[in-house]
LUMGU-168928 format. One line per field, with one value per residue (C-alpha): x, y, z. Coordinates in pm, 1 decimal, decimal comma. Each point is the difference from the previous one (the first is absolute). Layout:
BEGIN
X <- X / ... .
Y <- Y / ... .
Z <- Z / ... .
This chain:
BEGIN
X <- 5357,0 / -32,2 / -324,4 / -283,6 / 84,7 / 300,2 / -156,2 / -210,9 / 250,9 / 243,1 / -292,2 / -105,2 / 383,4 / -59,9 / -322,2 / 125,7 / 303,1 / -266,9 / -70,9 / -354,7 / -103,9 / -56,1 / 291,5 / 213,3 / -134,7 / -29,8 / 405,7 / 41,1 / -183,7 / 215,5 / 346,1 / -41,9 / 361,0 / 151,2 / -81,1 / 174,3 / -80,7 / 220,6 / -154,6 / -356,7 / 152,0 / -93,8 / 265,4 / 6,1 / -278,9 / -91,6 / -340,6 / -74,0 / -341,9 / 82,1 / 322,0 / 61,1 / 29,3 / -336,9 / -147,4 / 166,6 / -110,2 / -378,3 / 1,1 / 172,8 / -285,5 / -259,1 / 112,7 / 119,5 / -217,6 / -350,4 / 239,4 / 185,9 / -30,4 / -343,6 / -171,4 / 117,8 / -212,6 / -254,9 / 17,0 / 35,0 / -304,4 / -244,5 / 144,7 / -119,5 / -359,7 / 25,1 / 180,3 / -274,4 / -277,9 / 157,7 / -25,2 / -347,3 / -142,1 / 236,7 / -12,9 / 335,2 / 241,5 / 40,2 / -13,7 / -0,2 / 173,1 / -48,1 / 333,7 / -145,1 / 311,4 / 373,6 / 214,2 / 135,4 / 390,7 / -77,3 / -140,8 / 215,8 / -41,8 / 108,0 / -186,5 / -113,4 / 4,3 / -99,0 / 85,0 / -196,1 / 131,5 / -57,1 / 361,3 / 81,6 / -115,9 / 184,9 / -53,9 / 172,9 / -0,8 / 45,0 / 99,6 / -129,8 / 181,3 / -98,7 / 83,9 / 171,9 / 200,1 / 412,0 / 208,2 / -363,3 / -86,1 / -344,1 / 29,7 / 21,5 / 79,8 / -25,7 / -132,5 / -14,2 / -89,6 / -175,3 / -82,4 / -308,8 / 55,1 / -278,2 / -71,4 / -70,5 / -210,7 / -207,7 / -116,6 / -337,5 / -225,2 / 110,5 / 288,1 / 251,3 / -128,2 / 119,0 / 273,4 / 46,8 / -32,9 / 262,2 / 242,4 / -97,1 / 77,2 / 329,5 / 101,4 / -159,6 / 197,9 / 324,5 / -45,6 / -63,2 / -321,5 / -260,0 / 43,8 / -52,2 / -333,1 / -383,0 / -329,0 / -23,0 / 279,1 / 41,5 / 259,4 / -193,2 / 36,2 / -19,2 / -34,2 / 102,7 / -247,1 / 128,5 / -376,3 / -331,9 / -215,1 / -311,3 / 85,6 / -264,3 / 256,2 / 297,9 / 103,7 / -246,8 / -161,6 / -153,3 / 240,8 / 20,5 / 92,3 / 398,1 / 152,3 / 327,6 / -47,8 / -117,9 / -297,7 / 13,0 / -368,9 / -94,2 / -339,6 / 68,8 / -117,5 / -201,5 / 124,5 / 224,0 / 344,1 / 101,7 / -237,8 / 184,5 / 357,2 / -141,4 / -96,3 / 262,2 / 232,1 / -192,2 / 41,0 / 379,4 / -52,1 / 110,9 / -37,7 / -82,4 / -242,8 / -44,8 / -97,1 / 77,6 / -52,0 / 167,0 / 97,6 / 329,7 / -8,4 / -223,0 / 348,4 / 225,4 / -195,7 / 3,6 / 387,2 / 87,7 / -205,6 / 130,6 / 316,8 / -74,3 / -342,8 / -64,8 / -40,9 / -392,0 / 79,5 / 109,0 / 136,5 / 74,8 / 105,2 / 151,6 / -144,8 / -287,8 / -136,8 / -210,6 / -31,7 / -106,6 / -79,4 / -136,1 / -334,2 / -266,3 / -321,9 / -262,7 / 193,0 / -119,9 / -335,5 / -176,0 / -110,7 / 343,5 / 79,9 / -193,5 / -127,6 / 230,7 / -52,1 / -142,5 / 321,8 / 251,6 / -241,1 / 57,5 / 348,0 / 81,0 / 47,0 / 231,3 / 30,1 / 332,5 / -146,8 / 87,6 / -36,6 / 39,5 / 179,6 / 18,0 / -332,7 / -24,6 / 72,4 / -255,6 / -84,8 / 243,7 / 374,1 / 147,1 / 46,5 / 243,4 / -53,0 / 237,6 / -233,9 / -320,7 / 179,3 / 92,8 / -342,9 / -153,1 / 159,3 / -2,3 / -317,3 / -113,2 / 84,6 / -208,0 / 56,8 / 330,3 / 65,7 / 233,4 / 174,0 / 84,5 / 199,5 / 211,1 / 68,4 / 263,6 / -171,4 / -117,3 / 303,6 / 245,8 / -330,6 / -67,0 / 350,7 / 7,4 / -294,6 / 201,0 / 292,8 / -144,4 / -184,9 / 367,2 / 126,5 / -194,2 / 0,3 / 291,2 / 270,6 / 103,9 / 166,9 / 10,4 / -420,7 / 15,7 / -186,1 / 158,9 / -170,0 / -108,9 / -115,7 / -255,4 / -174,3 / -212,0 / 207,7 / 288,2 / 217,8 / -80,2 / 75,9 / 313,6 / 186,3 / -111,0 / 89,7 / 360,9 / 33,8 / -82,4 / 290,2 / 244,7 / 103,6 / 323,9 / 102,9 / 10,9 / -316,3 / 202,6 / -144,2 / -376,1 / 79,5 / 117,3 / -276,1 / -234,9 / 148,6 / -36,7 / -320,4 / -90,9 / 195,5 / 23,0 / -70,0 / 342,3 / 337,1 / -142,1 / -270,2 / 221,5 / -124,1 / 219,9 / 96,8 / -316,6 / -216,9 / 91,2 / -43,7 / -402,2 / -66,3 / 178,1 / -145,4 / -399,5 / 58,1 / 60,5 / -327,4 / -215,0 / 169,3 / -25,2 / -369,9 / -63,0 / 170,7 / -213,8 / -325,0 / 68,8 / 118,3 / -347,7 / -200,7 / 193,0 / -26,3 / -354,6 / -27,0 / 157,5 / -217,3 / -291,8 / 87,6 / 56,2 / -330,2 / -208,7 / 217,0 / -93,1 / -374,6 / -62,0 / 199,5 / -259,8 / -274,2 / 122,1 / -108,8 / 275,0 / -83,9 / 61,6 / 303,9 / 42,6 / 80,2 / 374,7 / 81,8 / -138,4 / 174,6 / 318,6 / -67,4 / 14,8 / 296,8 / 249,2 / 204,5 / 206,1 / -199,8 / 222,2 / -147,7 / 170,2 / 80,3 / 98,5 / 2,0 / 283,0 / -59,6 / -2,5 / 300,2 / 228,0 / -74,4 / 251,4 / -91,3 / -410,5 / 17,3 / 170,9 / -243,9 / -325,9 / 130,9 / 112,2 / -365,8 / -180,9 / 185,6 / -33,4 / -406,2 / 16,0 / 169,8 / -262,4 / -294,5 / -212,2 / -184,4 / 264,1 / -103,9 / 131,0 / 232,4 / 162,1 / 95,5 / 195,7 / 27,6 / 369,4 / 15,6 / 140,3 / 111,6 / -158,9 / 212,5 / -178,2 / -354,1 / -241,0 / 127,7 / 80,8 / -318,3 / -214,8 / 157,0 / -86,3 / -339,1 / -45,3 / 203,6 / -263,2 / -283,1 / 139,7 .
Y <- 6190,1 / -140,0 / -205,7 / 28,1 / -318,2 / 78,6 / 371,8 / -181,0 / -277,1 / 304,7 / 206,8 / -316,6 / -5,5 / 370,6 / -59,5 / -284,1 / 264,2 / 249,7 / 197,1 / 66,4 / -224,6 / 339,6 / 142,5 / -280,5 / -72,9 / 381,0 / 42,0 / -282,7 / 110,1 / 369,5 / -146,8 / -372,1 / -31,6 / 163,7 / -326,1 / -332,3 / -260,9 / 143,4 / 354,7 / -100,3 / -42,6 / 339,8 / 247,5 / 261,3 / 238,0 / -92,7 / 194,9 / 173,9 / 160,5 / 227,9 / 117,2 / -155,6 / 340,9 / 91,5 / -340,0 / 40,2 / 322,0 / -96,6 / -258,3 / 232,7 / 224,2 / -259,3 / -196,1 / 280,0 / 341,2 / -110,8 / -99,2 / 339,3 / 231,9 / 181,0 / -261,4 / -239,3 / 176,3 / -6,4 / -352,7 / -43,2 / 183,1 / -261,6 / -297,3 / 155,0 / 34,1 / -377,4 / -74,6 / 177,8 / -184,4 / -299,3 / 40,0 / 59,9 / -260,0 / -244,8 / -357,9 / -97,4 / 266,1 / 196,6 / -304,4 / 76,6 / -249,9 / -181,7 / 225,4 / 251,0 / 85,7 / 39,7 / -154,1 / 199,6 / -227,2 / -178,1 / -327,1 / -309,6 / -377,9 / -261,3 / -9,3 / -186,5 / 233,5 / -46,0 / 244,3 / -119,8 / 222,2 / 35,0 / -180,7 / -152,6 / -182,2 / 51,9 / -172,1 / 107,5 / -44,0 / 355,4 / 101,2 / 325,7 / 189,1 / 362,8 / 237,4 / 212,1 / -358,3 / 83,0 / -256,5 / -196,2 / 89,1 / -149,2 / -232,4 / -309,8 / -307,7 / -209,0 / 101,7 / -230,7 / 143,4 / -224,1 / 137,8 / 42,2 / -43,1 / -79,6 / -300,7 / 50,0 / 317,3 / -293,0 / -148,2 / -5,8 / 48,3 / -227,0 / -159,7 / 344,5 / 3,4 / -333,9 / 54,1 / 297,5 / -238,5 / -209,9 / 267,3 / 111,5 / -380,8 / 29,1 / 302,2 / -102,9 / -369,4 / 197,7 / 173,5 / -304,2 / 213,3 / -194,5 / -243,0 / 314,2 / 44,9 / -181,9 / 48,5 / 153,5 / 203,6 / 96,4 / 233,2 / 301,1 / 137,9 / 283,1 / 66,3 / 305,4 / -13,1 / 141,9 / -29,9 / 208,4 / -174,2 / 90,6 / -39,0 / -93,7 / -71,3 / -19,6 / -293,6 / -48,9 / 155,1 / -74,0 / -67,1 / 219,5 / 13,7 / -37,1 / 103,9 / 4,1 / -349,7 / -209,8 / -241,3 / -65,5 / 180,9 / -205,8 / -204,8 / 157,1 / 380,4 / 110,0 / -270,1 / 82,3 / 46,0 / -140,4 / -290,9 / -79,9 / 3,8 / -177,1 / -276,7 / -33,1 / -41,6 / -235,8 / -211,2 / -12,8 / -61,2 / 393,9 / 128,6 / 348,6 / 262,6 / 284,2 / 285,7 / 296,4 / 90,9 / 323,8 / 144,2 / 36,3 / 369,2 / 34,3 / -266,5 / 271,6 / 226,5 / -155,3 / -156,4 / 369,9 / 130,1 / -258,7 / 212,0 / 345,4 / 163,1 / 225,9 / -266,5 / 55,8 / -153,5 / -328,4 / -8,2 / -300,2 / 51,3 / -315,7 / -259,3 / 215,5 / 319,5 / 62,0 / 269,2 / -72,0 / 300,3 / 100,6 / 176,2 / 124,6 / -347,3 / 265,0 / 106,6 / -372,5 / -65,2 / -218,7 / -258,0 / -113,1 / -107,3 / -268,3 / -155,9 / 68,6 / -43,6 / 344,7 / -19,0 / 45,8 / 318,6 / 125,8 / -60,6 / 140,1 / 367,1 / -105,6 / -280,3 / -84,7 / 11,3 / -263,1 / 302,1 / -298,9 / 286,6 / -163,9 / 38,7 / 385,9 / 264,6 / -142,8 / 293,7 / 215,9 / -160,8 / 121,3 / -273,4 / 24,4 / -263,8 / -270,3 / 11,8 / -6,4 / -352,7 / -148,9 / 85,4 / -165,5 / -270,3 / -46,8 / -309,0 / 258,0 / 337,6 / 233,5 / -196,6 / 160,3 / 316,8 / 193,2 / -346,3 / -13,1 / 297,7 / -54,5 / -294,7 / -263,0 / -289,1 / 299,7 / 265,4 / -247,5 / -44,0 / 371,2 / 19,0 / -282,4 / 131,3 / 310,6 / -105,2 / -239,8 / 285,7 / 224,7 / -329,2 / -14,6 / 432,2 / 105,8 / -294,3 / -60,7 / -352,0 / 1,4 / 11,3 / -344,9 / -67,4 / -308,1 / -290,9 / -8,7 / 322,7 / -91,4 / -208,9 / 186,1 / 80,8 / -168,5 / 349,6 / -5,9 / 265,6 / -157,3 / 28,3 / 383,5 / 61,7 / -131,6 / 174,8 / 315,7 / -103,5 / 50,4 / 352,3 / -32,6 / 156,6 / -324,2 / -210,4 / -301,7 / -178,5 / 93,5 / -97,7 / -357,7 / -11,0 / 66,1 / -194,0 / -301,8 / -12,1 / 140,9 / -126,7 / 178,9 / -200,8 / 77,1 / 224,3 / 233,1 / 94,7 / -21,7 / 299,0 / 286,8 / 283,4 / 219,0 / -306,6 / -81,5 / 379,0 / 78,7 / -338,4 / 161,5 / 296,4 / -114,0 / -224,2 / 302,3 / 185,9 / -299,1 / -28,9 / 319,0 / 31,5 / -280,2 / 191,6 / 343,4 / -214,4 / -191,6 / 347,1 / 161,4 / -327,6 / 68,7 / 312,8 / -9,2 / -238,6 / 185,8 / 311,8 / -202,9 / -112,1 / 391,6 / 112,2 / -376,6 / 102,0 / 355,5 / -110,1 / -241,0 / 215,9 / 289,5 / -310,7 / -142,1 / 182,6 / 104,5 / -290,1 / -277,8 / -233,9 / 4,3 / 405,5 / -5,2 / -273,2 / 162,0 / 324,7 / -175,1 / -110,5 / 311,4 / 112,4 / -287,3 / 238,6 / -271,4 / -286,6 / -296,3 / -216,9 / -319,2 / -205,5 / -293,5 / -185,0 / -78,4 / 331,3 / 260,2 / -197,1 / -74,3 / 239,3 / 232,8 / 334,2 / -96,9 / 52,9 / 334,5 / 112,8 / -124,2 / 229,3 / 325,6 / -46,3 / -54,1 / 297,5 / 237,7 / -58,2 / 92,2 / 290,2 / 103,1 / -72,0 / 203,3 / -206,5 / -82,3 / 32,0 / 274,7 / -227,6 / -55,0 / -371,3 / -219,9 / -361,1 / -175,0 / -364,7 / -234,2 / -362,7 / -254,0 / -310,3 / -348,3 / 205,3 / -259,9 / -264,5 / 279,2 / 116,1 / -278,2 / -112,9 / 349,6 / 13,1 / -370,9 / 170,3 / 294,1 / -225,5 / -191,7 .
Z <- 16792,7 / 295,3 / 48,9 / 231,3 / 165,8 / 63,5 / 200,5 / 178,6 / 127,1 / 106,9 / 146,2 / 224,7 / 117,1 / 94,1 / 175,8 / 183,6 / 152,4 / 118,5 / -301,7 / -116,3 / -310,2 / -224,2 / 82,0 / -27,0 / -338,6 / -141,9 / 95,6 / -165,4 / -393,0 / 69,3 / -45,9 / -101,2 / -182,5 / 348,4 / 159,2 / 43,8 / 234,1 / 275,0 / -27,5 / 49,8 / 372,2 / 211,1 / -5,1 / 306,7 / 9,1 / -338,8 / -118,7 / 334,6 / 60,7 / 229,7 / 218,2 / 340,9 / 169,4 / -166,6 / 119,1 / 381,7 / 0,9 / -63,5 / 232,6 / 279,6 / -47,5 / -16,7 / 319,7 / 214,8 / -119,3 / 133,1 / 375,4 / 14,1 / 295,2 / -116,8 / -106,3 / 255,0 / 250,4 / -232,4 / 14,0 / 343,2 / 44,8 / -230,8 / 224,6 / 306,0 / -150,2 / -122,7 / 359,4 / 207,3 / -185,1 / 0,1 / 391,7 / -46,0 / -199,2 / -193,6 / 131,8 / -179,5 / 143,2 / 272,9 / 267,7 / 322,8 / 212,1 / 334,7 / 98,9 / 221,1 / 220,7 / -84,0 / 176,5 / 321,5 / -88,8 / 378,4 / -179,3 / 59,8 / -126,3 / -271,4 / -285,4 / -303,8 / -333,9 / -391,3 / -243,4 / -315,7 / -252,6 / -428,2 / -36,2 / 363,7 / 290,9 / 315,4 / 305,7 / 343,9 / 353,6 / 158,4 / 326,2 / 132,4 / 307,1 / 157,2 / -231,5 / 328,0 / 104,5 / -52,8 / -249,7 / -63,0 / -332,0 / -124,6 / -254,7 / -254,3 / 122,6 / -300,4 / -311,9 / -329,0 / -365,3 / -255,3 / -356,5 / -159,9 / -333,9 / -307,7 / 83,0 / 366,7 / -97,2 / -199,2 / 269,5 / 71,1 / 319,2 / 264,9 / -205,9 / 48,2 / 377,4 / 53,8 / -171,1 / 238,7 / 320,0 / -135,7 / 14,3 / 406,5 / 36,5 / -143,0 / 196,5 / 338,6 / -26,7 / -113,2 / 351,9 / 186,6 / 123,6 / -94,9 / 349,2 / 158,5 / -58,6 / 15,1 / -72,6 / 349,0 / -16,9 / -353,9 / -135,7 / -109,8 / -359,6 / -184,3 / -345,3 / -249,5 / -334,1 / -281,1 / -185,9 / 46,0 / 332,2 / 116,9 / 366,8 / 251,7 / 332,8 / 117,0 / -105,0 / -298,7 / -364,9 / -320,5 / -300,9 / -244,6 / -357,0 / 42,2 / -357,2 / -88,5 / -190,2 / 295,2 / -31,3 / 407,2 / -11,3 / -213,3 / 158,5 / 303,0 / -56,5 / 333,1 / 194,4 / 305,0 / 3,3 / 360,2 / -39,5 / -342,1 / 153,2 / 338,5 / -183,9 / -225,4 / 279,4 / 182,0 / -293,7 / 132,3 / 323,8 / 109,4 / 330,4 / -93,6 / 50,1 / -250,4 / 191,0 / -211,9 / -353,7 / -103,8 / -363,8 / -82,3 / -15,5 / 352,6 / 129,5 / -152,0 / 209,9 / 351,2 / -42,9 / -13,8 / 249,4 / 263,8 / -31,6 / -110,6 / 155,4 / -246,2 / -284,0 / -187,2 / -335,8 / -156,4 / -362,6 / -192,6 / -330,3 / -177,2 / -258,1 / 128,4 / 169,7 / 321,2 / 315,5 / 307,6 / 215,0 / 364,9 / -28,4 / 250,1 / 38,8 / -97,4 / -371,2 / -127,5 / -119,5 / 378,9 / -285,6 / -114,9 / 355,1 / -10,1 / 300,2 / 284,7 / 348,7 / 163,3 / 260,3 / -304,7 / -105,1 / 306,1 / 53,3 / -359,4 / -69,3 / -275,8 / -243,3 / -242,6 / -379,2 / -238,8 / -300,0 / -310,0 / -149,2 / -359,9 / -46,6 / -15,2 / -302,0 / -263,3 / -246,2 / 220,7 / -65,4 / -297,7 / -231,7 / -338,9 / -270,4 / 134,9 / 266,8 / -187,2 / -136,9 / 272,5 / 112,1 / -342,8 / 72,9 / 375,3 / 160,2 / 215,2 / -143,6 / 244,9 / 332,7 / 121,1 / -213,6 / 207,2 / 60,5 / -351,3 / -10,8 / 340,5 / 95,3 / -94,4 / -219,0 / -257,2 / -20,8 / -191,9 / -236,1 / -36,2 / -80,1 / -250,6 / -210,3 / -39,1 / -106,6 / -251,2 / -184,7 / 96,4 / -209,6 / -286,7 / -53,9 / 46,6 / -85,4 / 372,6 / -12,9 / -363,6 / -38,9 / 141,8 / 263,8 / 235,7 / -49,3 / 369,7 / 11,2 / -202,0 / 342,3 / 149,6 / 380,7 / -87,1 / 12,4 / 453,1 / 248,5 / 113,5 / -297,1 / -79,7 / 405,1 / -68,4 / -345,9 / 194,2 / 250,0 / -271,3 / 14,6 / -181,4 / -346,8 / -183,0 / 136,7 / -36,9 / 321,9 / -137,2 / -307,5 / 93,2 / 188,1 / -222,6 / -278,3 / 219,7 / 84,8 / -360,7 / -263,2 / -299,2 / -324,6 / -189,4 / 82,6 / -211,4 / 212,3 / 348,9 / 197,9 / 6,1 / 259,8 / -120,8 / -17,9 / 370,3 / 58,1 / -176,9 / 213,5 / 332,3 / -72,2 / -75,2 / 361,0 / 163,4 / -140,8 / 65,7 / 413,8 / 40,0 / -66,8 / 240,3 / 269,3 / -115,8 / 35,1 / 312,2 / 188,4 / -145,4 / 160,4 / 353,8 / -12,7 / -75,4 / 277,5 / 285,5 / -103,8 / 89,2 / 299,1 / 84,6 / -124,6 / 136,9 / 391,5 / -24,2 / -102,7 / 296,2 / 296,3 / -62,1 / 36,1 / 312,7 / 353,6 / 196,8 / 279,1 / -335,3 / 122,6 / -405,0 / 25,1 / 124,4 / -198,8 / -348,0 / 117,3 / 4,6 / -316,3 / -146,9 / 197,1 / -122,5 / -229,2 / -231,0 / -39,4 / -83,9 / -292,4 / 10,7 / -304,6 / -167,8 / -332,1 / -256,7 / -218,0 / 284,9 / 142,7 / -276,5 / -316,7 / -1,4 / 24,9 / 80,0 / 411,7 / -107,7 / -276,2 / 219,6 / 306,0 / -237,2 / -140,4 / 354,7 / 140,1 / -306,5 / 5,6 / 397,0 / -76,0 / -233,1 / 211,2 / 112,5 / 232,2 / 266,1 / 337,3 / 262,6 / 115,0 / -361,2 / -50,0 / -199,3 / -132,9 / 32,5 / -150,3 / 170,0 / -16,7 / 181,6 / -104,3 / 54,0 / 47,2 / -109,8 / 250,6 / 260,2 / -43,8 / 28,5 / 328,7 / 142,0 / -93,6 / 197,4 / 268,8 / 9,6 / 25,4 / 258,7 .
């Protein structure tokens, strides 16, 4: 008879391959003399709970019912509310900008640009020419990328801006520019902010809360933004002026605009998620502008909105129990909701907690869970992007991949052609939510600018300089909505999905003005740097 000992020193083995201590330890009792040392390793599917079909099935209707056609609309609809009083009251979103004019594509100059992104800083000198000039094609003239990786996120307060002003240096002297220019004459700069700001100018704002992991705000909440940069680049002896701070999605915005007119949005959907979009002055709350000069009040009839889109869909965004843990588990679970379920730092995570409990109930890869899957966003958007890539019978190229980065403990437990299939398959679900959501949020979007242009024409008298221009507004037909960011760009299938959705809830409404309209996404490659050149450009 085999001793309890021994049951417990095989059902330990079991638990430390994936398998839960009582059931490792129950299978064990049921056929003791079955067992030698070399069958207490898994075998394939070996005890499972539950079918994978059954399990694919559930999460198929978990992650893509509450985001079909009905109740996408339905969704839509409870964004707008939140959107609308977001406008209204809402200090941390819906930021109106110091951009109060598009760019009419005549503007013209070299420029300074930062793009201080959740995984990248870029720094560029950019060259803009007149959008109507022949074989003169607006530009970068030198661009350099440096990573932000954990241990730059870790810097704190003024230690990641110097770090920052370090890397201008770098650039500038690469570009034997930095002769060129002196405290009179300094080479002006503009900068694309990935983060939340409370802007108060042009060229200035309070810092907000960044997230993402970095501790930059750290002893410096409130303070201002250009001040922080100016003086950090003093500290090198750099002849720059920062005279634009613009979000990264607001950039998006205005890079496309200088080439395509009809341009009103700005996505940016990557490590995270944001909007940007054109809305009339008077749809924003007069206290979250701040104190601004009375001339830029009466310049303004419109003002690009920095929406903080993340922030949106508490108690509205339907959540399934791998998101309720990565909530659980999450520093800062109700700061960026929506952000969770969209954007690329969370969907390999999403993904992950599924197939771990996929793992452990139905006998995918043996019931053992990969030792690294057991760290908390170690299975990234990347590798379930490129797994979705593989479209052939066999899955051998997503299966090497995966296998690399993801080791299996033992042969036994290799992952097979349905492993690498449930774990294609659950990708899909969790991408093609993201898309679902993100075309509910522009769609939501672009309806409010309808209803906010319609609202403020009727208020205007016919004499209002503002009237023609608002009119036009709501004549554009296709409104272009510009994007960038590593999921939109390279997930296969996403740019499709997002569009099918965006068009499909169109087609449904039933608020689309006499003029119809439609939304057509478009690239705007380099945007951020682009971007913040044209918004010095318009100021100048």
């Amino acid at each position: 008879m085999t001793s309890l000992r021994e049951a417990l020193a095989a059902a330990i083995k079991s638990l430390l391959r994936g398998k839960s201590f009582l059931q490792a330890l129950l299978a064990f009792w049921i056929s003791p003399a079955s067992l030698s040392p070399r069958d207490a390793e898994p075998t394939k599917c070996s005890n499972p709970q539950r079918a994978v079909a059954d399990f694919l099935k559930e999460a198929e209707i978990l992650l893509l019912g509450p985001v079909d056609d009905g109740r996408l609309q339905d969704l839509a609809g409870k964004l707008k509310h939140q959107f609308r009083e977001g406008l209204r009251s809402n200090p941390a979103c819906m930021l109106p900008s110091y951009n109060h004019q598009l760019p009419n594509g005549s503007e013209l100059g070299r420029y300074l640009a930062l793009d201080v992104g959740g995984s990248t800083l870029r720094v560029a000198l950019v060259e803009l020419n007149h959008r109507e000039t022949p074989n003169l094609e607006s530009g970068i003239v030198r661009i350099d990328s440096f990573k932000i990786d954990t241990k730059i996120r870790n810097l704190r307060g003024a230690d990641f801006f110097d770090w920052m002003a370090e890397r201008i240096q770098q650039t500038m002297t690469k570009a034997n520019e930095q002769q060129c220019y002196s405290l009179e004459n300094p080479l002006l700069m503009g900068l694309a902010w990935s983060f939340p700001i409370d802007q108060t100018s042009s060229k200035g704002g309070k810092l907000c809360g960044m997230g993402k992991g970095f501790l930059a705000a750290d002893g410096l909440l409130g303070e201002d933004l250009g001040a922080i940069i100016k003086a950090a680049c003093q500290k090198k002896g750099l002849h720059v002026e920062l005279s634009a701070i613009v979000n990264d999605s607001s950039a998006t915005l205005l890079s496309e605009a200088y080439a395509s007119p009809s341009t009103r949005f700005g996505l940016i959907l990557g490590t995270g998620v944001n909007i940007a979009v054109h809305l009339p002055v008077v749809t924003i709350g007069r206290h979250k502008y701040g104190v601004r000069p009375d001339t830029w009040h009466e310049k303004a009839s419109h003002v690009i909105v920095n929406t903080e889109l993340g922030m949106f869909g508490k108690d509205v965004l339907p959540l399934t129990r791998w998101d309720k843990l990565l909530k659980s588990s999450h520093p800062r679970p109700d700061f960026q909701p929506l952000e969770h379920l969209v954007s690329g730092y969370y969907l390999g995570e999403v993904c992950r907690l599924a197939l771990v409990e996929a793992i452990e109930s139905t006998g995918l890869f043996c019931g053992v869970v990969p030792p690294s899957l057991l760290t908390p966003y170690s299975l990234d958007t990347e590798t379930v992007s490129m797994i979705e890539t593989d479209t052939s019978p066999s899955l051998e190229a997503a299966r090497l991949l995966f296998v690399s980065r993801h080791p299996a403990p033992d042969e036994v437990s290799l992952p097979s052609v349905t492993d690498m299939a449930a774990l294609k398959t659950l990708a899909s679900y969790v991408s093609r939510r993201s898309a679902s959501i993100v075309a509910a949020s522009l769609f939501a979007l672009w309806e409010l600018k309808a209803e906010e242009e319609t609202e403020f024409l009727r208020s205007l008298p016919a004499s209002s300089p503002f009237a023609a221009e608002t009119e036009a507004e709501l004549c554009l037909g296709t409104t272009v909505a510009a994007f960038n960011g590593s999921v939109i760009e390279r997930y296969p299938g996403y740019r499709a999905n997002l569009q099918k959705s965006i068009d499909d809830l169109i087609a449904a409404s039933t608020t689309k003005n006499e003029n119809g309209g439609s939304i057509k996404l478009t690239e705007a490659k380099e945007s951020s740097l682009l971007g913040a050149a044209v918004a010095l450009a318009c100021l100048e």
